[in-house]
C-alpha positions as CSV (number, residue, x, y, z in Angstrom):
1,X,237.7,163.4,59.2
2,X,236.8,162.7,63.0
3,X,235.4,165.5,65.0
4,X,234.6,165.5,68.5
5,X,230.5,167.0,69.9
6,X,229.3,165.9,73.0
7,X,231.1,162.9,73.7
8,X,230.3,161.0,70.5
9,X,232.8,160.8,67.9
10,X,231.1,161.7,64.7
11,X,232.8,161.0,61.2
12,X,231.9,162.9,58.1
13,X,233.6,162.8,54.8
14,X,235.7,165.5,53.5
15,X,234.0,166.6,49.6
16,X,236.5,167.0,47.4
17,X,237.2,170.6,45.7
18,X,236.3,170.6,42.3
19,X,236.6,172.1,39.1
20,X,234.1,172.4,36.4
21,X,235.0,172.4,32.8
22,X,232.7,174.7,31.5
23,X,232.1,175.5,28.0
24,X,229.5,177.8,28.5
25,X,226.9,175.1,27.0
26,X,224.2,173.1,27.9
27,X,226.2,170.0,29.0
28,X,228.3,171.9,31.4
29,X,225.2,173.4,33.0
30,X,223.6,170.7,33.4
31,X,226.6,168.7,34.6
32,X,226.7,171.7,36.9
33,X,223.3,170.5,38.4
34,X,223.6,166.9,38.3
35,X,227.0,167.9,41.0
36,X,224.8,170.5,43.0
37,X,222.1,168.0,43.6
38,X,224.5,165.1,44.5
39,X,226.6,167.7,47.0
40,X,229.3,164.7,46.6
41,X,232.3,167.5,45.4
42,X,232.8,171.0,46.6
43,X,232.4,172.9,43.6
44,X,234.8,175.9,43.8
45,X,234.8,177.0,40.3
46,X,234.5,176.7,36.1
47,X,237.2,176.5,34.1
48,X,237.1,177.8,30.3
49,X,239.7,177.7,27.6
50,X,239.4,181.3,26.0
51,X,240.9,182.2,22.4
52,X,243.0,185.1,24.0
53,X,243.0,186.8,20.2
54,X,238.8,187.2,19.8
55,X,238.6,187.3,23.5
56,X,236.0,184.2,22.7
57,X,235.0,180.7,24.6
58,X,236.8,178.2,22.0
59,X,235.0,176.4,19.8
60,X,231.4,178.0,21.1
61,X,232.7,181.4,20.4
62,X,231.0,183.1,23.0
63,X,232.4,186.2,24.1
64,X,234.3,186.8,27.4
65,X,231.3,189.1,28.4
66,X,228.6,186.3,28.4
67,X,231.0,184.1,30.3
68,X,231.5,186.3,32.5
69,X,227.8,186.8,33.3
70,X,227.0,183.0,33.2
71,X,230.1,182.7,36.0
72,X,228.6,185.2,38.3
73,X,224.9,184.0,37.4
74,X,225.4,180.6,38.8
75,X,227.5,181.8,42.1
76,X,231.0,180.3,41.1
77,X,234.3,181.8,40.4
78,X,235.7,181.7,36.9
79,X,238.9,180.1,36.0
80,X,239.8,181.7,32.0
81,X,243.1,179.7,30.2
82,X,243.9,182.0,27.7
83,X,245.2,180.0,24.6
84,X,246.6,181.0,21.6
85,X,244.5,181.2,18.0
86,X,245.4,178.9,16.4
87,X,246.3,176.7,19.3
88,X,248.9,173.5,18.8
89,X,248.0,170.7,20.9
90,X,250.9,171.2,22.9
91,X,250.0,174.9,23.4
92,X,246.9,173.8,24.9
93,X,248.6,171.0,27.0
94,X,250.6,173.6,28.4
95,X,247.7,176.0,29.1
96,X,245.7,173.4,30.7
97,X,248.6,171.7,33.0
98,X,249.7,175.3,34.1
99,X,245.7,175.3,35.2
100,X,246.3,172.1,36.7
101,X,249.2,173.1,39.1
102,X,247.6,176.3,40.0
103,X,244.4,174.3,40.7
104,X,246.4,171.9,43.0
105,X,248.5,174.2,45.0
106,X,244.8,175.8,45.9
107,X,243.9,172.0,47.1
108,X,241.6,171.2,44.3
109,X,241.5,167.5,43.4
110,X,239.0,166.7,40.7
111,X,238.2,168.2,38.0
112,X,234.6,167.4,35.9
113,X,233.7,167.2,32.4
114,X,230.4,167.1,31.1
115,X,231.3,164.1,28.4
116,X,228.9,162.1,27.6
117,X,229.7,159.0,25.3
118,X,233.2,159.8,23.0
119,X,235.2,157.5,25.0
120,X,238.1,158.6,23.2
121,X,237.6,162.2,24.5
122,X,237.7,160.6,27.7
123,X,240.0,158.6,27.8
124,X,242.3,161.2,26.7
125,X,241.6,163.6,30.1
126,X,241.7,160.7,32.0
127,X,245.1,159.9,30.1
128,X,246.2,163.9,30.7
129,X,244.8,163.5,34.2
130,X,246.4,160.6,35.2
131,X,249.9,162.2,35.1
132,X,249.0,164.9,37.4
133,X,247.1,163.1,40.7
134,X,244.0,165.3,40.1
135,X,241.2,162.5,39.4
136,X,238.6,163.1,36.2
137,X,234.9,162.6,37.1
138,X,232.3,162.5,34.4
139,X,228.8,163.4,36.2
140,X,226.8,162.9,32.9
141,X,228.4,159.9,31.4
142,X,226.6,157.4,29.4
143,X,223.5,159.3,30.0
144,X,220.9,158.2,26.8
145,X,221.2,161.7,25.2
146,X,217.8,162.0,23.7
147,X,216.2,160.7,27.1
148,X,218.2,163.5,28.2
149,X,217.7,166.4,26.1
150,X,214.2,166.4,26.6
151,X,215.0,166.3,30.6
152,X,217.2,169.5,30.4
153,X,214.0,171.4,28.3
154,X,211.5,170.1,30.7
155,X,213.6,171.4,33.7
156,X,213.8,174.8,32.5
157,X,217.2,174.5,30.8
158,X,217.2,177.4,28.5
159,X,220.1,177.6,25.8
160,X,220.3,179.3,22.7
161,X,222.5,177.5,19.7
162,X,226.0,179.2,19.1
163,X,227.5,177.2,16.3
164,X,226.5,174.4,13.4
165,X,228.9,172.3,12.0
166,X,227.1,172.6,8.1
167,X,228.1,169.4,7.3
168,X,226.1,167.3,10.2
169,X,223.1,169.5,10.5
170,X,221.6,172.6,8.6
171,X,222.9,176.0,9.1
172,X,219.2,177.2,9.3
173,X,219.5,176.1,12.6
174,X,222.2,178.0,14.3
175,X,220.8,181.0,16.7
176,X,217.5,178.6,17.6
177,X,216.5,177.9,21.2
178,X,217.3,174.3,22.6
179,X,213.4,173.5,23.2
180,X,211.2,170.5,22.3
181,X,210.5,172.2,18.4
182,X,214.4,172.2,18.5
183,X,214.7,168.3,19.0
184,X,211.9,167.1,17.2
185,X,213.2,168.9,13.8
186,X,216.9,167.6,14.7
187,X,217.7,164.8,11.7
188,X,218.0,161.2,13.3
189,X,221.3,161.4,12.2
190,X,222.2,164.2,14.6
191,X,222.8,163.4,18.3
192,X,220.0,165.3,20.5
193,X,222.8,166.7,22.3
194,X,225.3,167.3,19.6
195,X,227.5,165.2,21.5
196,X,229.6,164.6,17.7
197,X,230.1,168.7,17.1
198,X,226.7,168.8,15.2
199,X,226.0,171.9,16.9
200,X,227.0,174.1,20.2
201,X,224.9,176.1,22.7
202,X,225.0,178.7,24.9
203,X,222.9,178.0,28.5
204,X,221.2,180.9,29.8
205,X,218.9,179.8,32.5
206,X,217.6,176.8,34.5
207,X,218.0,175.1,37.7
208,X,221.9,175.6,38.2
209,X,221.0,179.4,37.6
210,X,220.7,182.2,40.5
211,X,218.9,184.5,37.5
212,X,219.1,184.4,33.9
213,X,221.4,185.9,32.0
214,X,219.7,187.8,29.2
215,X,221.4,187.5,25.8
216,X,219.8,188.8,21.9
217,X,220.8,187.1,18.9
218,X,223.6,189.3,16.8
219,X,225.1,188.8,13.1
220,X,225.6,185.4,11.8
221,X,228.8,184.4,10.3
222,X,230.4,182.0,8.1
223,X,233.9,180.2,9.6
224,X,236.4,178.0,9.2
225,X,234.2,175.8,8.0
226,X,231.3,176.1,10.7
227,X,228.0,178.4,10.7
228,X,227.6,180.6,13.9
229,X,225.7,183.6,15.5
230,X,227.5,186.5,17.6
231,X,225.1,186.6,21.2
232,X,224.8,189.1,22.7
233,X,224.5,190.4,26.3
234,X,221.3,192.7,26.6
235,X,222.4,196.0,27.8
236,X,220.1,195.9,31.2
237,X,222.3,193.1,32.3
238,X,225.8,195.2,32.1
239,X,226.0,196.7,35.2
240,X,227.6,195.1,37.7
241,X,230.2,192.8,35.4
């Protein structure tokens, strides 16, 4: 875009608007930093796939209420795509291209995922993507994850563990905080960042945070197959969702 000041033709360049994918975990915050810092996209909000039964972030299980609180803690507005439980893949194709035209007609042309090394995962979105014109950007990609966990910790990344898949990692650790103790008692089988669904996490605090959002551990439950613990929003935070 060419503007005109003083005489001198000036060009800047026009940021893209983008979505964030946002599971609510530690990889979308901190995806959610890495774009902050680089100011090369507009963000203009998070998107999240919500299990419109349980009213629950899919997969992490986090309730609507948390999300909610996360959204509003980190200054963005939040984009929820209800799907069904269970949820066909072409349920969820649906869901997320109906996201996709709404996103467009409101001039939004990117959309980022905080993937880090499945390249199957993304070559799928870029796949899904392709079809549409809105371009997949992967802020975190290829990052080496255990160089990286320890980078989200020391920043002040704060994130509590949602859900372990028992058969990668022990359910003993479900409900723990994502610190340093955290890693170094991780299996070397287990990626630092679960990357493989070895566990989930809910992010609470950090740099991409405004304020915190202050969460309590609830009852933990056995599902489908995974281990994982109901957080909770601590009532001082209510007010004002």
């Amino acid at each position: 875009m060419r503007t005109e000041q003083g005489g001198l033709r000036l060009h800047t360049i026009d940021r893209p608007k983008t979505l964030l994918s946002w599971s609510s975990g530690k990889d979308s915050a901190w995806s959610l930093h890495v774009l902050k810092t680089r100011q090369e996209v507009e963000l203009v909000g998070l998107l999240t796939t919500v299990n419109e039964v349980h009213s629950r972030v899919a997969m992490h299980a986090v309730r609507v209420e948390l999300l909610k609180a996360q959204a509003k803690a980190v200054g963005l507005p939040l984009w929820k795509i209800p799907i069904p439980s269970p949820c066909s893949n072409g349920e969820y194709e649906a869901a997320m291209l109906a996201a996709i035209e709404r996103a467009k007609s409101q001039g939004i042309s990117t959309f980022a995922f905080g993937d880090l090394f499945l390249e199957d995962i993304r070559r799928y979105r870029e796949e899904r993507l392709g079809e549409t014109g809105v371009s997949p950007i992967f802020p975190i990609w290829a990052m080496p994850t255990r160089e990286l966990a320890y980078e989200m910790v020391k920043s002040g990344l704060r994130a509590r563990v949602t859900c372990v898949d028992p058969k990668q990692l022990s359910e003993s650790f479900v409900g723990r905080e994502f610190d340093e103790q955290f890693l170094a008692d991780l299996p070397p089988n287990v990626d630092p960042c679960g990357e493989r669904g070895e566990f989930h996490t809910f992010a609470y605090d950090g740099p991409m945070f405004q304020h915190p959002v202050p969460v309590r551990l609830g009852e933990i439950v056995k599902r489908d197959g995974f281990v994982f613990v109901d957080l909770l929003l601590s009532k001082s935070s209510k007010a004002g969702l």
